[in-house]
C-alpha positions in Angstrom: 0.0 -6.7 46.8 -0.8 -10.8 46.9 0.2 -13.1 44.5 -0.6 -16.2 43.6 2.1 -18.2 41.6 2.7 -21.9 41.5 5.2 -24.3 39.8 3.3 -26.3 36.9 4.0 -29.7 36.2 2.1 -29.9 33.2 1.6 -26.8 30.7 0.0 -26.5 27.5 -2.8 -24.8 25.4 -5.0 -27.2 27.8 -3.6 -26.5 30.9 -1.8 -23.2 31.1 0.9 -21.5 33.7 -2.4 -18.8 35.3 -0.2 -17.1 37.8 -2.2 -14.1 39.7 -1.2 -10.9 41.4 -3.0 -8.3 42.8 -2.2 -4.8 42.7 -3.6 -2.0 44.5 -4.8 -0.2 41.1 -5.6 -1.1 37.5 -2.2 -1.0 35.1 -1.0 -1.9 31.6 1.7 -5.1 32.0 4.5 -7.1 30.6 5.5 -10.8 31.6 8.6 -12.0 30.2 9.7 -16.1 30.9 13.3 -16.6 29.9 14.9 -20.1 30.0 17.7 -21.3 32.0 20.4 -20.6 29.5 19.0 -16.7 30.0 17.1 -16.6 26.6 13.7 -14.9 26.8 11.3 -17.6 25.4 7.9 -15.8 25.4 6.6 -12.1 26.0 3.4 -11.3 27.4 1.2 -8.2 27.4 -1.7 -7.0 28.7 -3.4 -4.3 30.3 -5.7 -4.9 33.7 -9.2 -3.6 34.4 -9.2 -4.1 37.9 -6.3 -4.6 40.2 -5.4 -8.1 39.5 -2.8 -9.3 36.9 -3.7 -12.7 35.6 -1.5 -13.7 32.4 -2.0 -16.9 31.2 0.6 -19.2 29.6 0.3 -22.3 27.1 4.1 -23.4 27.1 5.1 -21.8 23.3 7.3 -19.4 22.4 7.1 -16.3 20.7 7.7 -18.2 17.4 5.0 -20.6 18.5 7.2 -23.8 19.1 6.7 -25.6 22.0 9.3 -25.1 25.2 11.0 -27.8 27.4 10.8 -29.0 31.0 13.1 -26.9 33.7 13.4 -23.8 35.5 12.3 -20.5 34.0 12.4 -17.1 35.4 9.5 -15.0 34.9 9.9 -10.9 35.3 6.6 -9.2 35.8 6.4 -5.5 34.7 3.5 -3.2 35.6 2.5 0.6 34.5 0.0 2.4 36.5 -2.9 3.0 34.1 -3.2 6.4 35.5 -0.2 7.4 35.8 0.3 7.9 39.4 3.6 6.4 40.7 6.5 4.4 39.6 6.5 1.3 37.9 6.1 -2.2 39.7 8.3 -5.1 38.8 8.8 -8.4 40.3 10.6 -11.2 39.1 10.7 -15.4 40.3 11.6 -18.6 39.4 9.0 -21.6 38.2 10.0 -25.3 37.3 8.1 -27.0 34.5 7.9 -30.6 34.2 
């Protein structure tokens, strides 16, 4: 697996947090960003058709309110599409701003 995550220093609809990893087979996937007082700020979900994972986002919340600058952790969660194997999940850190 490769990944390709970066700290943004600007983030918005514009210019959105595009982290990539690439998995060795298509799955079904959930990105969670919590805050650093441990709330979860935004859920993301998708579902691959290839190997690679690319999520993209635009700084809101779940609510659609705008988030502020410091460290998030991000907690990537993926399903094998066919079924074959046990979940993946992989978690970091990221600083906006």
């Amino acid at each position: 697996m490769e990944a390709q995550v970066y700290s943004p220093s600007v983030i918005g609809r514009a210019f959105p947090w595009s982290p990539v990893w690439q998995l060795n087979r298509p799955s079904t996937w959930t990105l969670t960003l919590t805050n650093a007082f441990g709330k979860i700020v935004r859920t993301l979900t998708g579902s691959s058709t290839g190997a690679a994972v690319r999520p993209a986002w635009d700084g809101t919340t779940d609510s659609g309110g705008g988030t502020t600058s410091g460290p998030y952790t991000w907690k990537l969660t993926a399903h094998p599409r066919d079924g074959q194997g046990p979940d993946l999940t992989l978690s970091g850190t990221m600083t906006l701003g």
